[in-house]
C-alpha positions as CSV (number, residue, x, y, z in Angstrom):
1,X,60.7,71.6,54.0
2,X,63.4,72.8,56.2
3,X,66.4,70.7,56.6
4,X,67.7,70.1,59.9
5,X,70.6,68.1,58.5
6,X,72.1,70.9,56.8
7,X,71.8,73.5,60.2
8,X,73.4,70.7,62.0
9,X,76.1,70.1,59.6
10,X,77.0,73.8,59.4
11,X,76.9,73.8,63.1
12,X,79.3,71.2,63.7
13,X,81.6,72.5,60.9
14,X,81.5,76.1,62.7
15,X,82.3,74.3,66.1
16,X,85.3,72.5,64.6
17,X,86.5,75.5,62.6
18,X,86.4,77.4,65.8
19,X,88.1,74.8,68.0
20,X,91.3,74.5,65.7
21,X,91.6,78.4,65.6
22,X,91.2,78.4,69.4
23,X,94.0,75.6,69.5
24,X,96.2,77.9,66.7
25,X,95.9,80.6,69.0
26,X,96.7,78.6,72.3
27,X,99.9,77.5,70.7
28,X,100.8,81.2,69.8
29,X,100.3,82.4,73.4
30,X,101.9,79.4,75.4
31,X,104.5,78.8,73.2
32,X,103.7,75.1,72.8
33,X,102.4,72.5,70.7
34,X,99.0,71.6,70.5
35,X,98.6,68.5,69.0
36,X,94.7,68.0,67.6
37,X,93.6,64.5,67.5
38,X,90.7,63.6,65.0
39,X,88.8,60.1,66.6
40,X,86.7,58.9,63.8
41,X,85.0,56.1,66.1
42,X,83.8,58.8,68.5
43,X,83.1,61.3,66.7
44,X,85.0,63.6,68.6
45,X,88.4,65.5,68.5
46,X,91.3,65.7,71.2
47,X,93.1,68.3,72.1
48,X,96.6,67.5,74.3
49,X,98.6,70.7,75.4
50,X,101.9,69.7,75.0
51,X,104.1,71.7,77.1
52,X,107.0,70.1,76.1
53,X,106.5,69.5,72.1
54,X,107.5,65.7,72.5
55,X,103.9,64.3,70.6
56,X,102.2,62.5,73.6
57,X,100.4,62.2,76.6
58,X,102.5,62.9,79.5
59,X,101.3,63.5,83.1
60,X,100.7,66.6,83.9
61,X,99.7,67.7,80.4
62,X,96.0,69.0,79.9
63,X,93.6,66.8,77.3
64,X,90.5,68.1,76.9
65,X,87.9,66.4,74.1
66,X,85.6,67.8,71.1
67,X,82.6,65.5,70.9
68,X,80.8,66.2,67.7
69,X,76.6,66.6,67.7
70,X,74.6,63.9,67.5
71,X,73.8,62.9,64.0
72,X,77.1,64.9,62.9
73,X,80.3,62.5,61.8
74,X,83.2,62.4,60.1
75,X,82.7,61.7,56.6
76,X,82.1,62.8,52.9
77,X,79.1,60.1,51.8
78,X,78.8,60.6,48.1
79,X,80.0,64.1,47.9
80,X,83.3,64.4,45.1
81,X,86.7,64.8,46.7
82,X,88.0,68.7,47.4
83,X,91.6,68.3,45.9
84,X,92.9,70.2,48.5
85,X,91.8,68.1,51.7
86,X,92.0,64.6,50.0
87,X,89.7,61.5,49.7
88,X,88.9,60.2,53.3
89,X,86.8,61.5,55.9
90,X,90.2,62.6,57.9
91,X,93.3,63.5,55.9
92,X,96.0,64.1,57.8
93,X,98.8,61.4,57.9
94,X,101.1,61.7,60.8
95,X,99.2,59.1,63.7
96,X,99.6,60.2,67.8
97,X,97.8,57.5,70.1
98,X,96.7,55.3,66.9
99,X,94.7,58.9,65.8
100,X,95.1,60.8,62.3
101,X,96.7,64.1,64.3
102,X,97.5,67.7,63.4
103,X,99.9,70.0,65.2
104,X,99.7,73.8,65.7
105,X,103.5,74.9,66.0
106,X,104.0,78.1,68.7
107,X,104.6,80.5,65.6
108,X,100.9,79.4,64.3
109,X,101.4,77.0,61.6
110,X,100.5,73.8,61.1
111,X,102.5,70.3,60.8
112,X,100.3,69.5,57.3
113,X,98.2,70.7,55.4
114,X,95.1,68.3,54.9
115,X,91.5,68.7,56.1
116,X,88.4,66.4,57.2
117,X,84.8,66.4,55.8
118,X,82.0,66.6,57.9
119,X,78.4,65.2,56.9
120,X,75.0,64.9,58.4
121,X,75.0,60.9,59.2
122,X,71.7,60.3,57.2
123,X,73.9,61.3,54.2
124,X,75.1,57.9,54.7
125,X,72.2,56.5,52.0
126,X,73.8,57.2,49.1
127,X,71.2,59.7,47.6
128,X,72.6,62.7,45.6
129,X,70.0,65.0,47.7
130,X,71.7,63.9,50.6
131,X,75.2,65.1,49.4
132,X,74.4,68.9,49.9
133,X,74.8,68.2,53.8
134,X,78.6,67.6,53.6
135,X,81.4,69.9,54.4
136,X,84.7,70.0,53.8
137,X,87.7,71.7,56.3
138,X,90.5,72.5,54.9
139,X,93.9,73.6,56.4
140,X,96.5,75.7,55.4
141,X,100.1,74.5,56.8
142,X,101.6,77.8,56.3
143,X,98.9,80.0,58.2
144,X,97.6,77.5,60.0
145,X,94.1,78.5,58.9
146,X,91.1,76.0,58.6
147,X,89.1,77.1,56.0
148,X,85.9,75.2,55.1
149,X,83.5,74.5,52.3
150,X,79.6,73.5,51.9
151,X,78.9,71.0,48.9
152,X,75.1,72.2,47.1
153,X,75.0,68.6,45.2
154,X,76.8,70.1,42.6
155,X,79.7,72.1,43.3
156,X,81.7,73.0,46.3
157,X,82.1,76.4,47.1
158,X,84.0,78.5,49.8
159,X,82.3,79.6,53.3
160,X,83.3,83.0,54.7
């Protein structure tokens, strides 16, 4: 039986991971923030370019918008906490626009560390079979870095 949850899941984990290193390296090369905001509701991530490192919206600045694929959401289902990214489905505390946010810094790191877990929404029912389509981001303040991890019902372990 091939599962489509798990590809999708993967997918959407690669698209994020990729997105927050594209934003990393934005920062670096305009000398500005990027401020990434995670919209649980929507299942979609904001990007704001802000040229002039205040934290919000101003005219002028450039938003663009992350919406995840369908069936993919925020969230961690029954899946055990990663230590290192925390225990809801978007851990990162400072709040821009009413949004869990995270900054990359124009020398490349980030304003937290914290992380977000990703899951296939079906893994919504509770079943420990369902628990192997969850994935965890984690980021390094220091390096900026997202790194993320795939749970196989059992144990977490590292993606490369």
């Amino acid at each position: 039986r091939i599962d489509i949850g798990r590809y999708k899941v993967d997918g959407g984990m690669q698209a994020v991971s990729t997105a927050l290193m594209a934003a990393q390296r934005e920062a670096v090369s305009r000398q500005h923030d990027i401020v990434v905001m995670f919209d649980q509701a929507n299942n979609s991530m904001i990007f704001l370019y802000d040229a002039d490192n205040d934290g919000t919206v101003d005219a002028g600045e450039r938003v663009r918008s992350l919406v995840l694929d369908r069936g993919v959401v925020f969230g961690r289902a029954n899946a055990p906490v990663l230590p290192a990214v925390g225990g809801s489905a978007i851990n990162f505390t400072r709040m821009v626009n009413g949004l869990p946010a995270l900054t990359y810094h124009r020398g490349g790191s980030a304003s937290q560390a914290g992380g977000i877990y990703l899951m296939w929404a079906r893994a919504t029912s509770g079943s420990a079979i369902d628990a192997d389509n969850v994935r965890a981001l984690e980021v390094m303040r220091a390096t900026g870095r997202p790194e993320w991890w795939s749970y196989d019902g059992s144990s977490w372990a590292r993606e490369f």
